[in-house]
C-alpha positions, 0 to 999 in steps of 0.5 A: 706106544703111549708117549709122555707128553708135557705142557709148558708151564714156569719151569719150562716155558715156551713162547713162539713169536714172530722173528723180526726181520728177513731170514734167509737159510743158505748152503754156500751159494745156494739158497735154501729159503728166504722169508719175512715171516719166521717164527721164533721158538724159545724153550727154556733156557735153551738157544732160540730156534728160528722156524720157517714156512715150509713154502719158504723152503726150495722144494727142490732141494728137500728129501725126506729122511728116515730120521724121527724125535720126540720131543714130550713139549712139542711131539714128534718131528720128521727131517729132511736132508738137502740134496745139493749140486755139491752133495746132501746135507743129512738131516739138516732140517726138522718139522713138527707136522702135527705139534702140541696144542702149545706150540700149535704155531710151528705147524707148517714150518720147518728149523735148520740146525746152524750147524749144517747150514746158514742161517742169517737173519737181517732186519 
């Protein structure tokens, strides 16, 4: 199945620059990833994504899931669930394991939707 794929250009920028600061990923009282060297994801007029190093993330806590996107700037991204002493958090998190060329950076590196966790950024 052929898929579109679409290059950043002014009518839909995408810049990925290094996050300032410590970001530390959490579910109650327990830490999920904790790093100094996030990057930070912004498309368009979109919120901007904060993207992890995977070695940043408790392996422990991760369970692949079923779940896959496309995105046509960014390619296909796989998620993961977090299985926690206090159950599992569905699809909490994606990764882009072989992004396009111009958003190559995000390789390795796992988002977390703000929704399903906590994501805090101190600088």
């Amino acid at each position: 199945m052929s898929r579109t794929q679409l290059v950043p250009d002014a009518s839909h920028p995408i810049t990925v620059t290094p996050t300032e600061g410590r970001v530390r990923v959490t579910v109650g009282d327990t830490v999920v990833a904790d790093t100094t060297a996030a990057l930070t994801l912004q498309e368009a007029s979109y919120p901007p994504v904060l993207y992890l190093p995977h070695a940043s993330v408790d392996p422990a806590l991760l369970v692949r899931s079923d779940t896959s996107t496309y995105c046509p700037y960014k390619g296909d991204a796989a998620y993961w669930s977090l299985s926690l002493p206090t159950g599992t958090v569905a699809d909490a998190a994606w990764t882009y394991e072989q992004p396009y060329d111009a958003v190559a950076e995000i390789r390795g590196h796992l988002a977390f939707y703000p929704d399903k966790v906590e994501v805090a950024v101190s600088r």
